[in-house]
N, CA, C and O atoms as CSV, one atom per row, in Angstrom:
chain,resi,resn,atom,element,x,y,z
A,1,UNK,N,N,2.120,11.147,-0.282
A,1,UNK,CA,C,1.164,10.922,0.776
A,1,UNK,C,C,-0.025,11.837,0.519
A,1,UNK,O,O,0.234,12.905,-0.034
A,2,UNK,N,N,-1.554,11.525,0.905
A,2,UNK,CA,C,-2.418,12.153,0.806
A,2,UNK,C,C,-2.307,13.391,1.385
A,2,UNK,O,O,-1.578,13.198,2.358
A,3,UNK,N,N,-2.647,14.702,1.346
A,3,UNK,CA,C,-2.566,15.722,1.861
A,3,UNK,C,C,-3.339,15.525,3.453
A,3,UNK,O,O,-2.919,15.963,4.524
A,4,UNK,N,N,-4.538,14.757,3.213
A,4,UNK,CA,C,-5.507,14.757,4.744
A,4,UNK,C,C,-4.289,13.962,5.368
A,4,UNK,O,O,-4.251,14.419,6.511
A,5,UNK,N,N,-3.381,13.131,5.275
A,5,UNK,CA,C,-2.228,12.460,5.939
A,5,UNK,C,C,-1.473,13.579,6.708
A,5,UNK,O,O,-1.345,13.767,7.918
A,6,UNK,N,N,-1.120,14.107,5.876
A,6,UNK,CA,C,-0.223,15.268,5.898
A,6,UNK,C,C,-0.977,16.622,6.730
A,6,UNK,O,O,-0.509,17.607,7.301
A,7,UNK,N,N,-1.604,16.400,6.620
A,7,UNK,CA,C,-2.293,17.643,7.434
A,7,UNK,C,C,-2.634,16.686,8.914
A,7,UNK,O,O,-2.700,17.365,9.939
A,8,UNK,N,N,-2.805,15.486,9.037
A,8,UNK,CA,C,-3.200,15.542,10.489
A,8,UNK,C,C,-1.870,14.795,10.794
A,8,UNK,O,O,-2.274,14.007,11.649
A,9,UNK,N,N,-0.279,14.482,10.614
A,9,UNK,CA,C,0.485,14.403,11.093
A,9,UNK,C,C,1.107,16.195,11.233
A,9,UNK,O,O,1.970,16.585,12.020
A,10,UNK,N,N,0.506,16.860,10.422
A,10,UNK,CA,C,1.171,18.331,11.522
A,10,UNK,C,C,0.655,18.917,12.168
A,10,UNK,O,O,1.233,19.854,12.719
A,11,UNK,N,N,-1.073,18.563,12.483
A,11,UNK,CA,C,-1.690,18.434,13.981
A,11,UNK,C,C,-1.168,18.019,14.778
A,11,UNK,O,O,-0.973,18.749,15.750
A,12,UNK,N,N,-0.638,16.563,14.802
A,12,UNK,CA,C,0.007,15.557,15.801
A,12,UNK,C,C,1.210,16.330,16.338
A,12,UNK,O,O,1.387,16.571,17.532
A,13,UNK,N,N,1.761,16.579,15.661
A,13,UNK,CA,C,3.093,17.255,15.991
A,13,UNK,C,C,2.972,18.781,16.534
A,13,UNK,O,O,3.504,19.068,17.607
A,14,UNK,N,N,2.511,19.419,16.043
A,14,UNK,CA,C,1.507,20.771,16.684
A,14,UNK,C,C,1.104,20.621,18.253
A,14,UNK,O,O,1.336,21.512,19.069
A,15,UNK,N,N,0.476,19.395,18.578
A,15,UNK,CA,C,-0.030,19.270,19.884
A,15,UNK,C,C,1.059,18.492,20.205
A,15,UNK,O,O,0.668,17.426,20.680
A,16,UNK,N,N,2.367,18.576,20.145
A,16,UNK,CA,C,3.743,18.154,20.994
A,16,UNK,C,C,3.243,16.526,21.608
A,16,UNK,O,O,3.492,16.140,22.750
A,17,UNK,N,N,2.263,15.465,20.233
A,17,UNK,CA,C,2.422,14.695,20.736
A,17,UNK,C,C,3.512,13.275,20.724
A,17,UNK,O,O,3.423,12.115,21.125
A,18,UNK,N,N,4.853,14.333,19.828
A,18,UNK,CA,C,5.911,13.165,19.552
A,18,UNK,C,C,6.833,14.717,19.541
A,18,UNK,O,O,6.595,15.906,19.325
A,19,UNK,N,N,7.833,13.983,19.860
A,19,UNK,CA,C,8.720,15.117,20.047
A,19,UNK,C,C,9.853,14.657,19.361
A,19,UNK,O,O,10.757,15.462,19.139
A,20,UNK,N,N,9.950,13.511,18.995
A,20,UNK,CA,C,11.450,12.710,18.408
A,20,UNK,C,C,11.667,13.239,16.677
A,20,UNK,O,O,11.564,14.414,16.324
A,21,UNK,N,N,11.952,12.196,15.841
A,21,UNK,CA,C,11.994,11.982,14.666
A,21,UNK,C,C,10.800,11.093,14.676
A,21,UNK,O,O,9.977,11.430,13.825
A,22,UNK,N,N,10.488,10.137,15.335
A,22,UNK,CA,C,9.579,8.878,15.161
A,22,UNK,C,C,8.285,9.719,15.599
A,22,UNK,O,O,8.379,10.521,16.529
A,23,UNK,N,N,7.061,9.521,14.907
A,23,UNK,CA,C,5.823,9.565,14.848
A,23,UNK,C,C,5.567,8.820,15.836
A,23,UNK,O,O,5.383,9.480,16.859
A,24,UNK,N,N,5.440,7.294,16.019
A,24,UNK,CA,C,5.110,6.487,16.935
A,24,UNK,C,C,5.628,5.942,18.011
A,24,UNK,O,O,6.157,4.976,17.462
A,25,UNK,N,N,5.802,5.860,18.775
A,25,UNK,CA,C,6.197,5.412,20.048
A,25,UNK,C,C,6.850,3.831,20.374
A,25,UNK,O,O,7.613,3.481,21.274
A,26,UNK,N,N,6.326,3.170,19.443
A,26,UNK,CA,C,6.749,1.401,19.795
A,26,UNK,C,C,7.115,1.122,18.000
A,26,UNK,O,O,6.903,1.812,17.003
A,27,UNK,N,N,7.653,-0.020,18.175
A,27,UNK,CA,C,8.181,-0.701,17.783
A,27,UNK,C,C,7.613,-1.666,16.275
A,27,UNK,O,O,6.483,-2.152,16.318
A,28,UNK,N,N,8.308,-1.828,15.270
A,28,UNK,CA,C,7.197,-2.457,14.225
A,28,UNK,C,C,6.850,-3.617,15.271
A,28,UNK,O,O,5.624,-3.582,15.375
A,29,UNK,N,N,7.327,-4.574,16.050
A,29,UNK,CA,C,7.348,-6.017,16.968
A,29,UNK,C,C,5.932,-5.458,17.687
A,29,UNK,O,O,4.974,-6.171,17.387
A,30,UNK,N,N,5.752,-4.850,18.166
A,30,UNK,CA,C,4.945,-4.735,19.354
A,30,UNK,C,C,3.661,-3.747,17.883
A,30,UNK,O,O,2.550,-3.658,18.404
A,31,UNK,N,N,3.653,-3.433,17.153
A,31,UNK,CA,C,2.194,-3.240,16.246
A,31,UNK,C,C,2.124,-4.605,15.503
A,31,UNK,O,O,0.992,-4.714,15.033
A,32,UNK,N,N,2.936,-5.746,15.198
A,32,UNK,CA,C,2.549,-6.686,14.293
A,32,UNK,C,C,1.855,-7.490,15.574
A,32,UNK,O,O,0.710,-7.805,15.250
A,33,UNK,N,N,2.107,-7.829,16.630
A,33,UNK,CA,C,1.793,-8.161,17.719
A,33,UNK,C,C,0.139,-7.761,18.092
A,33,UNK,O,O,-0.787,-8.420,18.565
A,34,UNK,N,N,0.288,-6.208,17.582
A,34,UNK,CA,C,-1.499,-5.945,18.220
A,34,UNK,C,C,-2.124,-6.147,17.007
A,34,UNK,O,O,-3.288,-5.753,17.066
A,35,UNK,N,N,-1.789,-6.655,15.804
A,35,UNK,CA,C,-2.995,-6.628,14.421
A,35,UNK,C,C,-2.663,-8.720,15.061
A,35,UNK,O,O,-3.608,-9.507,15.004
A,36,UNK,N,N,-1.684,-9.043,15.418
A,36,UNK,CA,C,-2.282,-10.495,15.286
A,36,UNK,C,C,-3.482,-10.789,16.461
A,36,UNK,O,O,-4.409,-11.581,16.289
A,37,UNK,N,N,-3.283,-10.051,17.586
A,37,UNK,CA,C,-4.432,-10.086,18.283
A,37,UNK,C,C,-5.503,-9.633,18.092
A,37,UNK,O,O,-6.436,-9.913,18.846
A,38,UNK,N,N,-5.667,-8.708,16.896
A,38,UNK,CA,C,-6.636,-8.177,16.564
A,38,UNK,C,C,-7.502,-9.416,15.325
A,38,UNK,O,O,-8.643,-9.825,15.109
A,39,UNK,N,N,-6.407,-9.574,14.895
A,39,UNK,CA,C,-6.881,-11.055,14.028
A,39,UNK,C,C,-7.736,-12.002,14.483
A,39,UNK,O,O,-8.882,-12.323,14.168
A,40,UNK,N,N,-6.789,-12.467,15.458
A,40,UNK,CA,C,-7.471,-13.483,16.276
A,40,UNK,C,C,-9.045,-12.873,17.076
A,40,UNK,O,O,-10.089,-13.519,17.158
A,41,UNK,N,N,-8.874,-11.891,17.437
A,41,UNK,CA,C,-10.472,-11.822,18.002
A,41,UNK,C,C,-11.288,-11.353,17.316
A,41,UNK,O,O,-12.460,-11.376,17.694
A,42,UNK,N,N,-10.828,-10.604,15.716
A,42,UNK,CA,C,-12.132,-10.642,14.422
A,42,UNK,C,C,-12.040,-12.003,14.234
A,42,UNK,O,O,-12.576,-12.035,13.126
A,43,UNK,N,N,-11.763,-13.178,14.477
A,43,UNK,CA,C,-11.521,-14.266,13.783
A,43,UNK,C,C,-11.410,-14.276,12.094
A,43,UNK,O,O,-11.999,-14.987,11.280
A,44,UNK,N,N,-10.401,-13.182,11.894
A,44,UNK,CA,C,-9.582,-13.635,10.848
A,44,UNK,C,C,-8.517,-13.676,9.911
A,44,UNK,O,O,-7.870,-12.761,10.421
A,45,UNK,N,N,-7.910,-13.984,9.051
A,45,UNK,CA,C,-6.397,-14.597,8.965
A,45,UNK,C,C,-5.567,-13.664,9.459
A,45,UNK,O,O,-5.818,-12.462,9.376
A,46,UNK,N,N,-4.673,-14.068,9.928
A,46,UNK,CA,C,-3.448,-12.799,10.308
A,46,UNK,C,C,-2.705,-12.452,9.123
A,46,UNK,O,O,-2.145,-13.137,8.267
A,47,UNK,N,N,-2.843,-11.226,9.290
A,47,UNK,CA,C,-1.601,-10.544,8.198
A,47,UNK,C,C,-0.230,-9.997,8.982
A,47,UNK,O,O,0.019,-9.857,10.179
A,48,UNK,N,N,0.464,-9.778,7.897
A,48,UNK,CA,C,1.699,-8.610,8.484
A,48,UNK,C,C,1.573,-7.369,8.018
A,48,UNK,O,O,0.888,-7.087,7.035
A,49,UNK,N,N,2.093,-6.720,8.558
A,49,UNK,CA,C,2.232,-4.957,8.512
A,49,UNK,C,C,2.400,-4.760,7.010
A,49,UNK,O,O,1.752,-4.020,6.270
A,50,UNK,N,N,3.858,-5.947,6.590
A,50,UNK,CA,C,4.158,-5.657,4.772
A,50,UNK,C,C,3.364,-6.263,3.681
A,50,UNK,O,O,3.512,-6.120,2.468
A,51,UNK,N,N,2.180,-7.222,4.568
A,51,UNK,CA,C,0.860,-7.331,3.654
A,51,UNK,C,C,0.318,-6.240,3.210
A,51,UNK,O,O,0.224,-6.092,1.991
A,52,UNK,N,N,-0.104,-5.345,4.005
A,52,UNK,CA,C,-0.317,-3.861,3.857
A,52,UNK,C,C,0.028,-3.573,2.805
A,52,UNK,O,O,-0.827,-3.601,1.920
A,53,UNK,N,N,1.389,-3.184,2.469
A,53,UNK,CA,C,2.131,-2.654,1.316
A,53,UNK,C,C,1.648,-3.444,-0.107
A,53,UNK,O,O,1.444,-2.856,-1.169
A,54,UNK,N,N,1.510,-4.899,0.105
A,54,UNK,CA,C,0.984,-5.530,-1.439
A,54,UNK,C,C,-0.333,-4.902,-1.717
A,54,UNK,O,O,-0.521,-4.300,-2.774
A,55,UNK,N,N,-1.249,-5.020,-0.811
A,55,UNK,CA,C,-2.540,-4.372,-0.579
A,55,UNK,C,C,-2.630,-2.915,-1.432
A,55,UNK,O,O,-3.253,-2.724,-2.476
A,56,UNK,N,N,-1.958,-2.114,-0.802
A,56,UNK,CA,C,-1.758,-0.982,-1.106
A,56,UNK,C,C,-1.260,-0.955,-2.686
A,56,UNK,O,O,-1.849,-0.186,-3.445
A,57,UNK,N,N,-0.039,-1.896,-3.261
A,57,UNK,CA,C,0.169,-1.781,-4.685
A,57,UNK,C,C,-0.943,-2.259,-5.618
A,57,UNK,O,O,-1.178,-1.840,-6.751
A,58,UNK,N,N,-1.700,-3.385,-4.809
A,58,UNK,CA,C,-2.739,-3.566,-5.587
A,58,UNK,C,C,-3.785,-3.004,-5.651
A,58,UNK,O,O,-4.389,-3.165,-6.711
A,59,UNK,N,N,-4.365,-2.233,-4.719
A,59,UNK,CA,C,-5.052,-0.792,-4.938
A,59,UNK,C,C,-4.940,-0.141,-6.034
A,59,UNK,O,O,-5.783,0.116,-6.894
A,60,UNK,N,N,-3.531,0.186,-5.933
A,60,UNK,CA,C,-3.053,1.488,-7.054
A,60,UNK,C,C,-3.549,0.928,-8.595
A,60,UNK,O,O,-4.338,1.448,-9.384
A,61,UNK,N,N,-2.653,-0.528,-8.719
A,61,UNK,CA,C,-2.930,-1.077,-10.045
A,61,UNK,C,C,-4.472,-1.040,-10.097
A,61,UNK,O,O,-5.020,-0.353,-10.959
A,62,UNK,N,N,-5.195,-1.759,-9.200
A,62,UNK,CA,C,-6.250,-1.729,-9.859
A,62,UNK,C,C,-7.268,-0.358,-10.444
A,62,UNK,O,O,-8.195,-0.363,-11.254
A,63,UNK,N,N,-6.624,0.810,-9.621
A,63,UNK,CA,C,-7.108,1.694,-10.066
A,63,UNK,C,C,-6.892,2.588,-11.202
A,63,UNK,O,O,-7.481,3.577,-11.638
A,64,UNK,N,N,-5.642,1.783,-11.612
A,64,UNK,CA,C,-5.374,2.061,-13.393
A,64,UNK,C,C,-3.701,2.844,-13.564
A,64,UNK,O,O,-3.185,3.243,-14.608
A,65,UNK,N,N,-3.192,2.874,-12.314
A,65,UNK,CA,C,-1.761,3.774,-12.449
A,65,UNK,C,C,-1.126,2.517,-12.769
A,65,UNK,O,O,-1.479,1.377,-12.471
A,66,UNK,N,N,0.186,3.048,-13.633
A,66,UNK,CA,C,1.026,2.852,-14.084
A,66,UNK,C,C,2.182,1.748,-13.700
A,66,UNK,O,O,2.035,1.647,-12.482
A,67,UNK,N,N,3.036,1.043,-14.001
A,67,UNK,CA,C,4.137,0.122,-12.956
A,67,UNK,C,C,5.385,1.542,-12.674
A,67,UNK,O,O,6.029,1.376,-11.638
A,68,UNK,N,N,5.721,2.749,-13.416
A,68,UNK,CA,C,6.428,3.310,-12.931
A,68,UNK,C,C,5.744,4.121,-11.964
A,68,UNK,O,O,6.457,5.006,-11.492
A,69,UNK,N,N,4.205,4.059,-11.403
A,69,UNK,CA,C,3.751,5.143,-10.857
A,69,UNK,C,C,4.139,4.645,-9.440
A,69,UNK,O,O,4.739,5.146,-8.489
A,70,UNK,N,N,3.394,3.141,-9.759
A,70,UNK,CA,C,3.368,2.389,-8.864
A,70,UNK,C,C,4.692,2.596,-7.627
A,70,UNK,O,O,4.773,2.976,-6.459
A,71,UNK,N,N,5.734,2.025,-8.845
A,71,UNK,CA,C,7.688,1.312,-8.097
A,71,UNK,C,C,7.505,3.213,-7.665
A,71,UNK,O,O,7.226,3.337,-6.472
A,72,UNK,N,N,7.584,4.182,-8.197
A,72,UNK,CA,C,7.709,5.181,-7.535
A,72,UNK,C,C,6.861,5.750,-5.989
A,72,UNK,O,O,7.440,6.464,-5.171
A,73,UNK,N,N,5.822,5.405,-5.866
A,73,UNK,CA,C,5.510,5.038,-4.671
A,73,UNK,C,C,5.503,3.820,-3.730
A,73,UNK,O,O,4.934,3.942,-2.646
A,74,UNK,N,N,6.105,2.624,-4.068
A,74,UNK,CA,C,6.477,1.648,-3.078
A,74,UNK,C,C,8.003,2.260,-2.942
A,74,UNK,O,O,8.778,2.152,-1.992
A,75,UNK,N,N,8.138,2.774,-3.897
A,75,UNK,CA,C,9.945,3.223,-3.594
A,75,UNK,C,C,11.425,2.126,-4.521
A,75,UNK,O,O,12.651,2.042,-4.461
A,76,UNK,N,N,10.526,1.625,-5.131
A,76,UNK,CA,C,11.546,0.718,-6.053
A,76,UNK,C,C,11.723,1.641,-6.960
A,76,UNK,O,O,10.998,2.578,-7.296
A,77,UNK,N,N,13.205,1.145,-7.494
A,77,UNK,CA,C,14.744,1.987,-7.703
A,77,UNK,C,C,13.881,1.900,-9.768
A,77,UNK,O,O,14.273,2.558,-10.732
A,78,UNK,N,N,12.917,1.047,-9.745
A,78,UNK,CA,C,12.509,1.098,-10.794
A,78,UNK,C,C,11.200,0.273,-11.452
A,78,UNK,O,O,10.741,-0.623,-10.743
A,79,UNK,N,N,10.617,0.492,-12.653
A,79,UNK,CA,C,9.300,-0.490,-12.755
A,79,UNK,C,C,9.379,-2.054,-12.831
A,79,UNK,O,O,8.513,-2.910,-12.648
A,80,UNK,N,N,10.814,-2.152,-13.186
A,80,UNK,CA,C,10.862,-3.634,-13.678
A,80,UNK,C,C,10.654,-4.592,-11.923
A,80,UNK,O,O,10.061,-5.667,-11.823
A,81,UNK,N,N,11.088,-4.094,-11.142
A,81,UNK,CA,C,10.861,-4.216,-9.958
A,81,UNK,C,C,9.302,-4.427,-9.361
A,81,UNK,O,O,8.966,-5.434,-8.738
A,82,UNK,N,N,8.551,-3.472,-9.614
A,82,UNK,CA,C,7.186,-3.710,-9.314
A,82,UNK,C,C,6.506,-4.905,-10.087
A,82,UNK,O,O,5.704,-5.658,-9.533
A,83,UNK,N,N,6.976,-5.054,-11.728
A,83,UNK,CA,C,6.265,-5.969,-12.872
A,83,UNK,C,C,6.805,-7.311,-11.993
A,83,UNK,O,O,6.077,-8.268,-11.730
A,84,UNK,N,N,8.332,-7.188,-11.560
A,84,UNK,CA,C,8.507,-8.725,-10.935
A,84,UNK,C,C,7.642,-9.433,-9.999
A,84,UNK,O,O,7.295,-10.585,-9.740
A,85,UNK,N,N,7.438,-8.182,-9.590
A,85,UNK,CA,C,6.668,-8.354,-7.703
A,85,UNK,C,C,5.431,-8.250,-7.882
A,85,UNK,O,O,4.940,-8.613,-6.813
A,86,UNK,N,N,4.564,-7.959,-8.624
A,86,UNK,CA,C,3.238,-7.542,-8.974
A,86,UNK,C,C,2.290,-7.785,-10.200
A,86,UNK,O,O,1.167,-7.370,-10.488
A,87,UNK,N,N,3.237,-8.666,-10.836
A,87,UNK,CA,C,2.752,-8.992,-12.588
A,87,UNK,C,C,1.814,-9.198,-12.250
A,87,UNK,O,O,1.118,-8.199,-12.433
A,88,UNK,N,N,1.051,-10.290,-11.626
A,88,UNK,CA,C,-0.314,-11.008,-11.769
A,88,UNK,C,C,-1.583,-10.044,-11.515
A,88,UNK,O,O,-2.679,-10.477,-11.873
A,89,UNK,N,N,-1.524,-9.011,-11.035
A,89,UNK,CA,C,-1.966,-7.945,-10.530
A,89,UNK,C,C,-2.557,-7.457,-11.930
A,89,UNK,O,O,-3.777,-7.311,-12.001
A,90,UNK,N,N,-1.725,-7.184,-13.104
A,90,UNK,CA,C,-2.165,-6.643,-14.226
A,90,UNK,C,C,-2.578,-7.521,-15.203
A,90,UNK,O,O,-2.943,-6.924,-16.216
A,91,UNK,N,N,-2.662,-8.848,-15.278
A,91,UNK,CA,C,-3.550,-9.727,-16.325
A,91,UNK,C,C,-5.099,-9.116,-16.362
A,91,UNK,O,O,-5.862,-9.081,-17.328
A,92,UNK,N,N,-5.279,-8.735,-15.262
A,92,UNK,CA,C,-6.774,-8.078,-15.648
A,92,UNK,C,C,-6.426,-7.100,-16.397
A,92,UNK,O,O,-6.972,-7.292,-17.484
A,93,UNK,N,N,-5.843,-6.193,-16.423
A,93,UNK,CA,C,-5.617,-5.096,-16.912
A,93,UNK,C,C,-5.349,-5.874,-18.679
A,93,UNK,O,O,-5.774,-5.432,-19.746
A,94,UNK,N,N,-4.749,-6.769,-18.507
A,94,UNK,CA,C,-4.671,-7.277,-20.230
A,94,UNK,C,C,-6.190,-7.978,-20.676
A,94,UNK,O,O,-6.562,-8.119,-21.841
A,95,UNK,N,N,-6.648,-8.214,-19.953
A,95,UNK,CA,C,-7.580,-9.268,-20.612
A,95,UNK,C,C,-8.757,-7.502,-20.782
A,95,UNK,O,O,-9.453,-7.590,-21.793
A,96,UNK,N,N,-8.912,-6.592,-20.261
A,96,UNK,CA,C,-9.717,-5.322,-20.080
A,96,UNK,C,C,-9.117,-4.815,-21.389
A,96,UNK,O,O,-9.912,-4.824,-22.329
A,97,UNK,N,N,-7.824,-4.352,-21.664
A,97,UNK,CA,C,-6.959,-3.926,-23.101
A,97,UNK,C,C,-7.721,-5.071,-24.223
A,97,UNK,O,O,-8.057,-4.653,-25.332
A,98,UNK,N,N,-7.918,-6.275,-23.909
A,98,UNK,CA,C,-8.254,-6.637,-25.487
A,98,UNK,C,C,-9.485,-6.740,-25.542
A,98,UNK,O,O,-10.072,-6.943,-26.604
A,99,UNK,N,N,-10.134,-6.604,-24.291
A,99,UNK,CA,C,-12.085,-6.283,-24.729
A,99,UNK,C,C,-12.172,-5.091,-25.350
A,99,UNK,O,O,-12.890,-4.996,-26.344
A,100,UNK,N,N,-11.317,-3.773,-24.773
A,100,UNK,CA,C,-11.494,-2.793,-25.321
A,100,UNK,C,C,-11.537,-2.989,-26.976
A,100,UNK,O,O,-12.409,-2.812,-27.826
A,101,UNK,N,N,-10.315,-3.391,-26.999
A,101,UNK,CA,C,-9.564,-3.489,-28.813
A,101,UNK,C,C,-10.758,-4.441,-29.255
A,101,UNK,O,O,-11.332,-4.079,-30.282
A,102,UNK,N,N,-11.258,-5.682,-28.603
A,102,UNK,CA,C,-12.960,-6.191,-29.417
A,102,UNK,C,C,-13.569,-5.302,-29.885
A,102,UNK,O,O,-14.029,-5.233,-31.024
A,103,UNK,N,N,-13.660,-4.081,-28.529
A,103,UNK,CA,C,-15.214,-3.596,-28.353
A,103,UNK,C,C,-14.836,-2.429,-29.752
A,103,UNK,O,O,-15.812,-1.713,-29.975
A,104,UNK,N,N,-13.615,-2.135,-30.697
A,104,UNK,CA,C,-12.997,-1.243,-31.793
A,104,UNK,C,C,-13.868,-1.806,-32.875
A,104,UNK,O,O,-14.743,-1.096,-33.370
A,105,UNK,N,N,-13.650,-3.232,-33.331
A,105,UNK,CA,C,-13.779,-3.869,-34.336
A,105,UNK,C,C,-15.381,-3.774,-34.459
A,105,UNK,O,O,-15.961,-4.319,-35.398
């Protein structure tokens, strides 16, 4: 996790505003609930919460980390896992590898 993450969840907790184990108060049901209403009145497409997470892997890839960097921060047990779930993600990354290897010759 980013450190600025990390530093303002031990604000949060500092000002005794969760006292449990849970950070948040409700329920994944009742936040997928307020992004679809939130959808609907940006007028546009609804996502889910675990859209997020593809989002987020495709971030990473595109910013040049690794498939073990990757499965190690989604939390898969390994890379072959992320390449299943995420291959298409890195064809850019191949078609960028053989301009490079052009740009050699």
């Amino acid at each position: 996790m980013p450190q600025f993450i990390a530093d303002m969840l031990k604000d949060f907790r500092r000002m005794n505003l969760y006292s449990s184990d849970r950070i948040f108060d409700f329920s994944s049901a009742t936040l997928n609930n307020k992004l679809a209403r939130c959808a609907e009145t940006a007028g546009v497409k609804r996502i889910r919460i675990h859209d997020l997470r593809h989002s987020h892997a495709s971030m990473l890839i595109k910013a040049g980390f690794q498939p073990i960097d990757v499965a190690d921060r989604l939390g898969h047990s390994n890379a072959n896992i992320t390449l299943k779930v995420y291959s298409h993600f890195y064809d850019t990354k191949r078609y960028e590898l053989a301009n490079k290897l052009n740009d050699l010759h």
